[in-house]
C-alpha positions in Angstrom: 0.0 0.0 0.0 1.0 3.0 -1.0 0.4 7.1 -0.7 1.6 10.5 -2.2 0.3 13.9 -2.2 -0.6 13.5 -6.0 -4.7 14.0 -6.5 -5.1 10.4 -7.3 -4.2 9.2 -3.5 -6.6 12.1 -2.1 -9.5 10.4 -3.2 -12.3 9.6 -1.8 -15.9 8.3 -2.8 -19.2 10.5 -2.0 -21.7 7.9 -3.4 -22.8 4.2 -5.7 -22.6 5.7 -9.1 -22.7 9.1 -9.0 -20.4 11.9 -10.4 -18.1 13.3 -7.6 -16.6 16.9 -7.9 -13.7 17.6 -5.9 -12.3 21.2 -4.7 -8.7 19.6 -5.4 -6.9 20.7 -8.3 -6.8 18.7 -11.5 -9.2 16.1 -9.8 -11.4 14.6 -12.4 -14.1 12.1 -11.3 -16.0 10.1 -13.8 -19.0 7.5 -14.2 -17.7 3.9 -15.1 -19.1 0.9 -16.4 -19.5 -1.7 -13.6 -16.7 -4.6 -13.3 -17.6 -6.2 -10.1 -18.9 -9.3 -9.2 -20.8 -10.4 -6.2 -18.9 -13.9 -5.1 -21.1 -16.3 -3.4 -20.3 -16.9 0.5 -21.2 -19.5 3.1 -21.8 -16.7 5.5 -24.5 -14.0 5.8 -22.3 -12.5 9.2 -20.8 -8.8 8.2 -17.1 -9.3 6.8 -15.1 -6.4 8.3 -11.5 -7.4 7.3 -10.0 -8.7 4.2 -5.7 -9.8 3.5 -4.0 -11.8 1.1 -1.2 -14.4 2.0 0.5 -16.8 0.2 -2.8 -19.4 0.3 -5.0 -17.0 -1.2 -7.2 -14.2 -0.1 -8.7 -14.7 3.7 -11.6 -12.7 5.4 -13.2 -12.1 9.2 -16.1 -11.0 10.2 -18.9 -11.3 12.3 -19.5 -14.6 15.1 -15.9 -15.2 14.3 -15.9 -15.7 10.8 -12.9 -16.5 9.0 -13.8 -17.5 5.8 -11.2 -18.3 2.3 -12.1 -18.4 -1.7 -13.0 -22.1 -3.1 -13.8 -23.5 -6.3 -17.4 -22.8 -5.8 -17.3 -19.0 -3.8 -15.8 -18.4 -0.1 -16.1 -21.4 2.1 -16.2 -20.8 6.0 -12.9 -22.2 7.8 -13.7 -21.5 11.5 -16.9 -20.1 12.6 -16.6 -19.5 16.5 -13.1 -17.4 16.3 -9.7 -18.5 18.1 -11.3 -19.2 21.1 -14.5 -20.9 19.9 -16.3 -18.3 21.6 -17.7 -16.8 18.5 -16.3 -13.2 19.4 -16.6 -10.7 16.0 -13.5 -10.3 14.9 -12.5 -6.6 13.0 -8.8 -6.6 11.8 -6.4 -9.1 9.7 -3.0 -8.8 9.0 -0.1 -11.3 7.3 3.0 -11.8 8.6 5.4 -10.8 5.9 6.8 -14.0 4.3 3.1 -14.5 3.8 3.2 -17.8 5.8 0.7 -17.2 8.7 -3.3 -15.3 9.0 -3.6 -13.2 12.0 -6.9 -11.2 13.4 -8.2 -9.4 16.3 -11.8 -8.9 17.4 -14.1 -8.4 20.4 -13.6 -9.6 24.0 -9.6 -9.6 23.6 -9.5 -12.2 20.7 -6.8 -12.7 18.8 -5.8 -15.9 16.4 -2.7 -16.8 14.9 -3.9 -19.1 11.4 -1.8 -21.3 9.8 -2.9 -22.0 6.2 -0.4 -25.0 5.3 -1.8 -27.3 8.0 -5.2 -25.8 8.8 -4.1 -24.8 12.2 -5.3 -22.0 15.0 -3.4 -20.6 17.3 -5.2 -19.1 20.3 -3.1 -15.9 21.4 -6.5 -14.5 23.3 -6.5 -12.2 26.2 -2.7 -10.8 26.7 -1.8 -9.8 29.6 -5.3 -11.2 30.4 -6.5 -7.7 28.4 -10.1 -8.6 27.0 -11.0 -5.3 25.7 -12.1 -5.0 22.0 -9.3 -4.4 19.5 -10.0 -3.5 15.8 -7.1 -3.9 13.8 -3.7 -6.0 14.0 -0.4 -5.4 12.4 2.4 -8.0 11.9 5.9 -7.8 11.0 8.6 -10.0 10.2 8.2 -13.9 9.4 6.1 -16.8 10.4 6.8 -17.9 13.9 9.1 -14.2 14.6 6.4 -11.6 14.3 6.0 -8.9 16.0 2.7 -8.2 16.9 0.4 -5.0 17.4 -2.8 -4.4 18.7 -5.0 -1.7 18.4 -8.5 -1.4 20.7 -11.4 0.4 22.4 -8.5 1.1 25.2 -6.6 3.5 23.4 -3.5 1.0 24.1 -1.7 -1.0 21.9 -0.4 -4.0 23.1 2.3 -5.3 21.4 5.0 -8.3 21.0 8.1 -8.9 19.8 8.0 -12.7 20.3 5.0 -13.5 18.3 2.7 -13.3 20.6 3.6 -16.1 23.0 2.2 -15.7 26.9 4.5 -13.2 29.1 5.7 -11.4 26.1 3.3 -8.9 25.7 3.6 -5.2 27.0 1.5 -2.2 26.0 1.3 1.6 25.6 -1.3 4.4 25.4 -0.3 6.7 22.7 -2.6 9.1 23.3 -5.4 10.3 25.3 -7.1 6.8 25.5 -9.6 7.4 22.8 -10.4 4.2 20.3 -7.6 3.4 17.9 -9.5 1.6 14.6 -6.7 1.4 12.8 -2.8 0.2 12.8 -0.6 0.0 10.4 3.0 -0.9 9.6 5.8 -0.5 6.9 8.4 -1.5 8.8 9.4 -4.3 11.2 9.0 -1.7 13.9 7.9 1.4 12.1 4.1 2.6 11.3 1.5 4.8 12.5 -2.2 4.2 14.4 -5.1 6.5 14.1 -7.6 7.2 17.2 -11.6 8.5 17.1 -10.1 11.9 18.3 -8.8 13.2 15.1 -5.5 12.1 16.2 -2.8 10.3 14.1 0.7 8.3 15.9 3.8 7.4 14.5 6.5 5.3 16.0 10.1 4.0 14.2 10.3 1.5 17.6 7.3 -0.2 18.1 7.3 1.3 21.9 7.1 4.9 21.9 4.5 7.0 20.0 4.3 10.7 19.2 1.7 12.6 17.5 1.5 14.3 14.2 -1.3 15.9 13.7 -4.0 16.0 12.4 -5.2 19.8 13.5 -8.6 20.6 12.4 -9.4 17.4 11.3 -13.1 17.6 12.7 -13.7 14.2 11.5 -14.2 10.5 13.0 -11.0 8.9 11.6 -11.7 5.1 10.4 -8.8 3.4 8.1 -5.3 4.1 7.4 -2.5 2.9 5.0 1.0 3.7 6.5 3.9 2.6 3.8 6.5 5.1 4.8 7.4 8.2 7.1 6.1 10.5 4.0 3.7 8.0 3.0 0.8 7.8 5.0 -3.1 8.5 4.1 -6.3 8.0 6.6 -9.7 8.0 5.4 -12.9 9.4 7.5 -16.4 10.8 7.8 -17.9 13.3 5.8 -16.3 11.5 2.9 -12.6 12.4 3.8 -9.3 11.4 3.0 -6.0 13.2 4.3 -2.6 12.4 3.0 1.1 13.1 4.6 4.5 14.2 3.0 6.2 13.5 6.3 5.7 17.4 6.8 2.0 18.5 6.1 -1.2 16.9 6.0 -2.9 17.7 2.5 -7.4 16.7 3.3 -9.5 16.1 0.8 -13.4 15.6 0.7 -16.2 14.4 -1.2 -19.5 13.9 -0.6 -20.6 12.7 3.1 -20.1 9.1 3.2 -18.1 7.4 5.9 -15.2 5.8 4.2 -14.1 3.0 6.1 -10.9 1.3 4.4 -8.1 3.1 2.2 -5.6 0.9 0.3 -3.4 1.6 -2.7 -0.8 -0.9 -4.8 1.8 1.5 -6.8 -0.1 3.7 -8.4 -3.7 2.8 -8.1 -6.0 1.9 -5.4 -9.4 2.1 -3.4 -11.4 3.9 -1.0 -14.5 1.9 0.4 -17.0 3.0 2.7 -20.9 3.2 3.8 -23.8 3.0 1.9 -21.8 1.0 -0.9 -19.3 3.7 -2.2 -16.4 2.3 -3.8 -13.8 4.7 -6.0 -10.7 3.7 -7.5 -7.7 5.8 -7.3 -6.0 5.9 -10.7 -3.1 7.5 -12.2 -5.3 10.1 -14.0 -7.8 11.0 -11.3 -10.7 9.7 -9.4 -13.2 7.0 -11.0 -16.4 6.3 -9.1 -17.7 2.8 -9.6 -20.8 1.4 -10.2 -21.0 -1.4 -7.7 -23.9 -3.9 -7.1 -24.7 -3.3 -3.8 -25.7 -1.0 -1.6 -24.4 -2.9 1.7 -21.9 -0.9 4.1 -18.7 -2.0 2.9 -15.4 -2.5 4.9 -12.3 -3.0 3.6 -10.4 -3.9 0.7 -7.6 -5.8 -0.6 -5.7 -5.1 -4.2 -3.4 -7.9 -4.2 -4.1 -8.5 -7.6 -8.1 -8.2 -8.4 -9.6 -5.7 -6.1 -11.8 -7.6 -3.3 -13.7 -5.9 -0.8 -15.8 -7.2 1.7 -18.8 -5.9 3.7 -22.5 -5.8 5.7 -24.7 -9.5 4.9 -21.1 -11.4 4.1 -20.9 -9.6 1.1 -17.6 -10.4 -1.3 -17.3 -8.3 -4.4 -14.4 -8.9 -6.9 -13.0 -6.6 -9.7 
């Protein structure tokens, strides 16, 4: 995932099939012919997460859901979550050699999933913490992650021993608002957003400083962190602000709430409520005519676009 300050990474969506006009500069948005495809599911739960490892594509959601692409649509691996409990769960991430499936969710869940032999790892509770988290991060390689989590709390917990018990510590970057969102590009650097318009950055994986955002006067919902100077975060009141590593360049369209903000190179996708999908492209913003109206989550662009939503929904590109 990557961002720039270009007008094609300020993009957002303001609504299913509708022509959005930007105040940016050179910003062109246009109608285009639908290329998505619904993708039958085994599930009717709410997806709210979506990655790609080296097994394929894998999604959570809603009673625990993790669920994986078959022959004949997405097929339902584990229904009950790591503990069996059937928590939600609300963030994925892949470790990166692409060997192992982790997620997060309610009630201090979080799985370790092992593709090659089918296997879950309960890593539940650390620190016996069994607040809410909503998104994971993991760095380094299969069995050596390092492992952050982001919750209700306002703390990330964290480990640099993937996961195992007595390793975990935690921090409160900020205030203790709700952090949605974590990200990394680095084995120990990223950023984390919280619900009070604030956005962190560490280079450690310990310590945490804020930069920005002033006068945000939004609810902040995903993030894509790829570098110090490459970082966007996507809001309410169809919003999407993107950092140099100096300044924070907003941008907004229409009023949606636009949940999920991922880019690969040059192109990429902002998703959000009411069914809004845009694409960000090289020569501006494309709205897309998608076929559905459900509240959609998050979205993947490891090859075809995929992004997941409200009623189990799977849509391909």
């Amino acid at each position: 995932m990557s961002r720039s300050l270009t007008a094609t990474r300020r993009a957002t969506l303001a609504g299913l099939g509708a022509l959005v006009a930007s105040g940016s500069v050179g910003t062109v948005a246009a109608t285009a012919e639908s290329e998505w495809t619904v993708e039958k599911t085994e599930t009717n739960s709410t997806l709210h997460d979506v990655v790609s490892a080296n097994a394929g594509r894998f999604a959570v959601g809603g009673g625990g859901v993790l669920a994986a692409p078959a022959a004949e649509g997405w097929r339902t691996l584990r229904d009950g979550g790591p503990t069996g409990n059937g928590n939600n769960l609300y963030g994925a991430s892949v470790t990166d050699d692409g060997e192992r499936v982790w997620f997060v969710g309610a009630s201090g869940a979080i799985g370790e999933y092992v593709p090659a032999t089918d296997t879950l790892v309960d890593r539940s509770a650390p620190m016996d913490n069994t607040n809410n988290y909503n998104d994971i991060a993991v760095t380094g390689s299969a069995g050596e992650a390092n492992v952050y989590v982001a919750g209700d709390s306002g703390n990330i917990y964290y480990s640099f021993e993937n996961g195992a018990t007595g390793t975990w510590d935690y921090v409160t970057p900020g205030s203790g608002s709700a952090l949605p969102a974590i990200d990394f590009h680095g084995p120990r650097s990223g950023h984390a957003i919280d619900t009070n318009g604030r956005v962190f950055v560490t280079d450690g994986g310990v310590t945490w400083n804020a930069i920005g955002i002033e006068d945000a006067n939004v609810t902040f919902y995903g993030l894509d962190s790829d570098a110090p100077d490459d970082v966007a975060v996507s809001g309410g009141n169809g919003t999407v602000l993107t950092y140099d590593g100096a300044n924070w360049a907003p941008d907004a369209l229409g009023d949606a709430d636009l949940v999920d903000v991922e880019t690969d190179g040059e192109a990429g996708y902002v998703v959000g409520s009411g069914g809004v999908v845009q694409e960000l492209a090289p020569d501006g913003r494309v709205t897309l005519d998608t076929p559905t109206g459900e509240n959609l989550n998050a979205v993947d662009v490891d090859g075809d676009a995929v992004v997941v939503g409200s009623g189990g929904i799977v849509l391909r590109r």
